[in-house]
C-alpha positions as CSV (number, residue, x, y, z in Angstrom):
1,X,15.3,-8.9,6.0
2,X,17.8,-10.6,3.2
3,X,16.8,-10.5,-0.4
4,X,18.4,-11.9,-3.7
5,X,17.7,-11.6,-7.2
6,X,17.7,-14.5,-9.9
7,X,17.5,-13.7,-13.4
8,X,17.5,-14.9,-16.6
9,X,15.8,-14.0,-19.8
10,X,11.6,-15.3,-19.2
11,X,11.6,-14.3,-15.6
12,X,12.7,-12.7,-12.6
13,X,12.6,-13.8,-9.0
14,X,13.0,-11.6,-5.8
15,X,13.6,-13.8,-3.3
16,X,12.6,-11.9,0.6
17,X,13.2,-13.5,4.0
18,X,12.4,-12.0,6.9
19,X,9.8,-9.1,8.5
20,X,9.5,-6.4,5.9
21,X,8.6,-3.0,7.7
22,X,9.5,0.3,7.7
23,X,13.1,-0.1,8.3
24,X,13.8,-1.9,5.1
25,X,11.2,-1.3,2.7
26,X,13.2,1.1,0.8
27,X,15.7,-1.9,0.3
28,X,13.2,-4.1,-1.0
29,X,12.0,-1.2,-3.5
30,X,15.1,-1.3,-4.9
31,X,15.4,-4.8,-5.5
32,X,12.0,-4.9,-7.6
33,X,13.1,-1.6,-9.3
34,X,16.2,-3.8,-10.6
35,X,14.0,-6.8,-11.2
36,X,11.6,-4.7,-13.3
37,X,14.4,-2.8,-15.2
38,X,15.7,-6.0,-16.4
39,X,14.7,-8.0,-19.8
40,X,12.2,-10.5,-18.3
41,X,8.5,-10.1,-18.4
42,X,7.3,-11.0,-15.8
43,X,9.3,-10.3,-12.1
44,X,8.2,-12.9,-9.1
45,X,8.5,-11.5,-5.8
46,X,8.9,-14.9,-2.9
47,X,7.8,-14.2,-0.1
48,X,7.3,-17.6,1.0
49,X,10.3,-16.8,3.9
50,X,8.2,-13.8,5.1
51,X,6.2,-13.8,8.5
52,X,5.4,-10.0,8.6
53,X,4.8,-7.3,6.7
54,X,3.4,-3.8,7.4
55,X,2.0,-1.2,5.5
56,X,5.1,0.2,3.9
57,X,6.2,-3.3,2.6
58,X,2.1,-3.5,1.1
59,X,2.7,0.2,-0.4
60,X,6.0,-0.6,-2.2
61,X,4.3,-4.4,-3.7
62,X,1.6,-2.3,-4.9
63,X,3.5,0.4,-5.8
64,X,5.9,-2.4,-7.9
65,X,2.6,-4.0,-9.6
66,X,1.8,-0.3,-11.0
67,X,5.5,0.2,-12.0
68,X,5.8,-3.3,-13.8
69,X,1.9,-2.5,-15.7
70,X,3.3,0.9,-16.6
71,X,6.3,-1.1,-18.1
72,X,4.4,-3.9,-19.7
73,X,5.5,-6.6,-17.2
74,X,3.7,-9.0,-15.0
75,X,4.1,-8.7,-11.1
76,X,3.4,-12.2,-9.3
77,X,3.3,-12.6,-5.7
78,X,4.3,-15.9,-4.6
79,X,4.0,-18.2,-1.6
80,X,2.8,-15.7,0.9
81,X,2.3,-17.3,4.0
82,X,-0.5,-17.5,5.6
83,X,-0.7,-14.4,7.9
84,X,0.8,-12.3,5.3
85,X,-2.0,-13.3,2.3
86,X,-4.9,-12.9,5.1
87,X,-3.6,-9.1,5.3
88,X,-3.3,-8.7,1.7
89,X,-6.9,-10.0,1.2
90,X,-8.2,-8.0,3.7
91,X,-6.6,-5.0,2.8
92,X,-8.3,-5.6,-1.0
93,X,-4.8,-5.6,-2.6
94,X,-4.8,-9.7,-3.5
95,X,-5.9,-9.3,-6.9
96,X,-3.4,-6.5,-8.2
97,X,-0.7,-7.9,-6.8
98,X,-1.5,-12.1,-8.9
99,X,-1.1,-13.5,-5.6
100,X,0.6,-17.2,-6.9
101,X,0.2,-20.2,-3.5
């Protein structure tokens, strides 16, 4: 997994590509950790570029959609791909996590 951050003053965008699993959700924790400490309100995470993701990568974009309410930010999940949004649906999650095609 590779991630990078754009962002400005109306919006930040984590950009993931890659599987997200175990081995590396702490990494992208800490990318939408710095997202959501920044100034913009509402913090995109892409994950357009992602094929898989397990249950730890699901815990920390939930997890991150609590964090940014808390703060008073949006979260927006974008571009999941197909496979990925199916799990997120089924797992009742798609609606916290302003799942964006």
């Amino acid at each position: 997994m590779s991630l990078s951050i754009n962002t400005s003053d109306d919006a930040a965008k984590v950009l993931v590509e890659g599987e997200v699993d175990v081995s590396n959700a702490d990494q992208l924790r800490s990318a939408v950790d710095a997202a959501l400490a920044g100034s913009a309100p509402e913090v995109t995470i892409d994950l357009a570029q992602v094929p898989y993701i397990d249950s730890t990568g699901i815990g920390v974009l939930v997890g991150a959609a609590h964090r940014a309410q808390e703060v008073g930010k949006q979260l927006v999940v974008a571009s999941p791909q197909k496979n990925v949004a199916r799990v997120l649906g089924l797992l009742g999650v798609a609606d916290d996590l302003n799942i964006r095609q």
